[in-house]
TORZAPA-702736 format. One line per 2 residues: number of its first residue (from 1); for each residue x, y negated, z of C-alpha. Coordinates in nm, 4 decimals. Example, Ala and Ser with C-alpha at 12.3 -4.5 7.8 and 13.67 -1.06 7.14 Angstrom:
<pts>
1> 1.2300 0.4500 0.7800 | 1.3670 0.1060 0.7140
</pts>
This chain:
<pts>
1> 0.0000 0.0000 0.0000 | 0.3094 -0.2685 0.1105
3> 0.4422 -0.1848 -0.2670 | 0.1034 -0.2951 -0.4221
5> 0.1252 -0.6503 -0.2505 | 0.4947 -0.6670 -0.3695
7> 0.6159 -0.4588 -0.6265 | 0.9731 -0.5834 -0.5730
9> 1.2193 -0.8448 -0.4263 | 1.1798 -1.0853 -0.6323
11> 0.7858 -1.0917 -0.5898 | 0.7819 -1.0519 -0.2260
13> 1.0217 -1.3352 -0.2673 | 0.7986 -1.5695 -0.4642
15> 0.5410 -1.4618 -0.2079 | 0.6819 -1.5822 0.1056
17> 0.7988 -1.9213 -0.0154 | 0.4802 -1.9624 -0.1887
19> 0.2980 -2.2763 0.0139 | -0.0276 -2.1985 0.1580
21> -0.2721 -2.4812 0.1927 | -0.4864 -2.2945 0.4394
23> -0.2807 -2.1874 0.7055 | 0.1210 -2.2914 0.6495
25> 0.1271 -2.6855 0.7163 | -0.1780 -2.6889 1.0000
27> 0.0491 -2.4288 1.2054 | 0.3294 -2.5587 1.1360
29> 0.1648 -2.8828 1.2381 | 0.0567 -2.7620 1.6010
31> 0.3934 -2.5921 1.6101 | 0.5544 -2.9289 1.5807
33> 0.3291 -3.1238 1.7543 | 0.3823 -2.8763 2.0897
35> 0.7210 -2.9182 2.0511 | 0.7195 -3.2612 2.0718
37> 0.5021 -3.2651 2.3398 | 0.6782 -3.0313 2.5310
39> 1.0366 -3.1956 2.4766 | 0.8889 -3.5436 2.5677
41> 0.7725 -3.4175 2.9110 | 1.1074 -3.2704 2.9659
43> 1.2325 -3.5788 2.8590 | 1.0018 -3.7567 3.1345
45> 1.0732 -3.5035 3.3681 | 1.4610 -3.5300 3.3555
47> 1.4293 -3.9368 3.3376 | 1.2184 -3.9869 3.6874
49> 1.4588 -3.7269 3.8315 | 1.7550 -3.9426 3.7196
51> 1.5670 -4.2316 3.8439 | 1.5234 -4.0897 4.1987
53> 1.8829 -3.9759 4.2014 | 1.9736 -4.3441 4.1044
55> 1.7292 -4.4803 4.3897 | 1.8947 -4.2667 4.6815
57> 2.2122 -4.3360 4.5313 | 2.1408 -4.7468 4.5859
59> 1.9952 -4.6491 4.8903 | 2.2826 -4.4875 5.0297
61> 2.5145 -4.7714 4.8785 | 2.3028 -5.0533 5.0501
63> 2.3409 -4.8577 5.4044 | 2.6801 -4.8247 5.3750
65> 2.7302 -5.2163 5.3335 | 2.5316 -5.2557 5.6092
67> 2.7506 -5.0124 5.7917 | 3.0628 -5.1476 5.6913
69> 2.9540 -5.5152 5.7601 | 2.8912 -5.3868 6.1069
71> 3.1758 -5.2442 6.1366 | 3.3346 -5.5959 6.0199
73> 3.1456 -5.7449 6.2876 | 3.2754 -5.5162 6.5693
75> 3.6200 -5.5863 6.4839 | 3.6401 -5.9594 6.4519
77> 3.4406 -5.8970 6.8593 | 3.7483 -5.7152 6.9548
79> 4.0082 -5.9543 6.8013 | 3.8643 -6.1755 6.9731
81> 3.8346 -5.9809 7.2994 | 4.2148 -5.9321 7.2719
83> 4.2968 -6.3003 7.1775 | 4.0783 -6.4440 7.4812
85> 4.3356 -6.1862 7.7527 | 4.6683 -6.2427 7.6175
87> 4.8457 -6.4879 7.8499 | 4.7748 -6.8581 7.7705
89> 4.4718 -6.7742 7.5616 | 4.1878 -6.7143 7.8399
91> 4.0263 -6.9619 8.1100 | 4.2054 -6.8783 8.4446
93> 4.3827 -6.5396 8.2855 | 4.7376 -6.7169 8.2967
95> 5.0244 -6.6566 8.6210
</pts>
């Protein structure tokens, strides 16, 4: 039966690259169209993950400032701590 719908290469051939204006371009269509679809939503997916990577990256950046200006902060306290008790720097400290 196979043989009857192609007798040989060459037909089977013609066959199969033979456009078909009922089926071919309307699945191909859908085919394409899901693909898109699908790849866009990846697409969205992996950009609002990057975003929110990006976010607790800044956030992490911003609380380390803060942090460090702290830490800033604290040290000028002490410098001045140790200025105010070396002799001849403090009220009253001197012998």
């Amino acid at each position: 039966m196979p043989h009857e719908l192609a007798p040989d290469l060459t037909a089977l051939t013609g066959q199969i690259m033979q456009r078909r204006e009922d089926k071919g371009s309307s699945l191909r269509f859908e085919a394409a169209d899901t693909h898109k679809m699908r790849h866009g939503l990846a697409a969205d997916d992996a950009s609002q993950k990057m975003r929110a990577a990006l976010e607790k990256g800044r956030e992490a950046l911003v609380a380390t400032q803060a942090e460090r200006v702290w830490q800033v902060e604290e040290m000028r306290k002490a410098q001045e701590l140790r200025n105010m008790f070396k002799p001849g720097h403090g009220p009253g400290l001197e012998r």
